[in-house]
C-alpha positions as a printed NumPy array, in Angstrom:
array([[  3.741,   3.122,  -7.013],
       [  3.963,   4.7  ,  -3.677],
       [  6.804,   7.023,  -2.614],
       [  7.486,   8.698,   0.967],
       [  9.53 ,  12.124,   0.679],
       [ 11.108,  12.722,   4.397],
       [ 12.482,  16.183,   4.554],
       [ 12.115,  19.65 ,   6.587],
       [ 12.601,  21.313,   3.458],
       [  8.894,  22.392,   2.185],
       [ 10.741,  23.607,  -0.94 ],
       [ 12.087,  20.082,  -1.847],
       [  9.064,  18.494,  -0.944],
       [  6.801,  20.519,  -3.408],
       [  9.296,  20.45 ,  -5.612],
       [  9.929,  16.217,  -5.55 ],
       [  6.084,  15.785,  -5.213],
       [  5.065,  17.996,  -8.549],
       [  7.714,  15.576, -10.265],
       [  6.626,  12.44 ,  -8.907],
       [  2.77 ,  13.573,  -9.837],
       [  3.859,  13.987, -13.419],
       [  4.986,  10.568, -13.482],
       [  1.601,   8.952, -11.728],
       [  2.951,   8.262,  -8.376],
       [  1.22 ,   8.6  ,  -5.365],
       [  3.23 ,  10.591,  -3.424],
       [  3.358,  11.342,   0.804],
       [  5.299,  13.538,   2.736],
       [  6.942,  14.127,   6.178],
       [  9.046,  16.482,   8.399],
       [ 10.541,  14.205,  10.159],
       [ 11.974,  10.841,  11.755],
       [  8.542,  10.175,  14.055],
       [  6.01 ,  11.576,  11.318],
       [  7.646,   9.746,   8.439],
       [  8.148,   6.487,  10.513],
       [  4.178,   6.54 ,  11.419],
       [  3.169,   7.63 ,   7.429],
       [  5.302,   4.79 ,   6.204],
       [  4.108,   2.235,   8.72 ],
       [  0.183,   3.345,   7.334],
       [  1.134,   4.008,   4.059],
       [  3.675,   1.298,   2.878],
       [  5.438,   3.242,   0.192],
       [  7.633,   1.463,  -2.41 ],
       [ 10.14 ,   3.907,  -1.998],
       [ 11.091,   6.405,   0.702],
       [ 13.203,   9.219,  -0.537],
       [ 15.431,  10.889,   2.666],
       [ 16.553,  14.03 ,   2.631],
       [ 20.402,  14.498,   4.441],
       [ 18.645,  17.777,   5.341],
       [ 17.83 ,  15.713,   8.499],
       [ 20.122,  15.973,  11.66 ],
       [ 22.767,  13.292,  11.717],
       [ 21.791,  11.713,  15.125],
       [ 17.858,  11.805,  13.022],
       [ 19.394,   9.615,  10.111],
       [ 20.964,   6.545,  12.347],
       [ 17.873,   6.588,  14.191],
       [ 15.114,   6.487,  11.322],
       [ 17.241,   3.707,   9.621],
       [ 16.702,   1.834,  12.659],
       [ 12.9  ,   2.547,  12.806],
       [ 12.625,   1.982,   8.616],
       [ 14.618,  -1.35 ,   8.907],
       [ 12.095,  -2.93 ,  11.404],
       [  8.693,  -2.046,   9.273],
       [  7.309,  -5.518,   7.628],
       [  7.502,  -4.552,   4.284],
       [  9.965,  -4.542,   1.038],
       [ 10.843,  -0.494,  -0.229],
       [ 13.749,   0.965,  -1.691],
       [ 15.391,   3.915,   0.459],
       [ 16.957,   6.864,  -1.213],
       [ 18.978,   9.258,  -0.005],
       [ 18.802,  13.098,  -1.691],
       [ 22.043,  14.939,  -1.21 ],
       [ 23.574,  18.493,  -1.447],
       [ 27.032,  16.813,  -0.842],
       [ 27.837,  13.316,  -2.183],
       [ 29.08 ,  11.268,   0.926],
       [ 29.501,   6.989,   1.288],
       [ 29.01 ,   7.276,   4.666],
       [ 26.221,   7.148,   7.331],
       [ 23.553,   5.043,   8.078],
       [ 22.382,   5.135,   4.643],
       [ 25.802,   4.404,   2.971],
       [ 24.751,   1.681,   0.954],
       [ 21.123,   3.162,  -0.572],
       [ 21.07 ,   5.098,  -3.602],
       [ 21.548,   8.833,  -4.047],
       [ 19.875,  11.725,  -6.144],
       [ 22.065,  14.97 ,  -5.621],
       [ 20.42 ,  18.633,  -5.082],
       [ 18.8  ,  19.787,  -6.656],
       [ 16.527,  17.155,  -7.5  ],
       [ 15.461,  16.913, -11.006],
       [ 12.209,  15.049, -12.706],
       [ 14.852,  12.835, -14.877],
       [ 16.784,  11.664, -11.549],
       [ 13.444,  10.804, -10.11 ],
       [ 12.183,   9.509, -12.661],
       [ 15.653,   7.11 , -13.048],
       [ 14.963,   5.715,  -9.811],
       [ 11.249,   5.253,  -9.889],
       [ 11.037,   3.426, -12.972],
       [ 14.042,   0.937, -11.621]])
């Protein structure tokens, strides 16, 4: 299993990755919308966990950019706020703060 963490947030990627680890995923990280797009196009992770950390305008585009990549994965969005709305309405969500049981929920799905 493969999972991509987009966020700007160094504290929620260490945190995410040291839970992931735990549960033998290989885990990769990014800033941001042109870093993660070019790490998932290499990488091909099963699932790519977004963080609504990201500017708005960030989100619509990097759905755009994930959507045309040639290969199935699961997006999830991680949220301080729940919201149904956005470009990434319809994924999943884990609300902040992220714990190993909520990753571990959607990881083993």
């Amino acid at each position: 299993m493969k999972v991509l963490i987009i966020s700007p947030d160094e504290n929620l990627i260490s945190n995410v990755k040291r839970c992931l680890k735990t549960l033998g995923v290989q885990v990769f990280s990014a800033p941001d919308s042109s870093e993660s797009f070019l790490v998932a196009k290499n990488r091909k992770p099963n699932i790519i966990f977004i963080d609504n950390g990201l500017p708005f305008t960030t989100f619509g585009n990097l759905k755009t950019k994930l959507e045309s990549l040639e290969f199935p994965f699961k997006c999830v969005k991680m949220c301080s706020v729940y919201s149904n709305t956005g470009p990434f309405s319809t994924d999943p969500v884990i609300m902040k703060p992220v714990t190993e049981e909520s990753l571990q929920k959607v990881v083993t799905c």
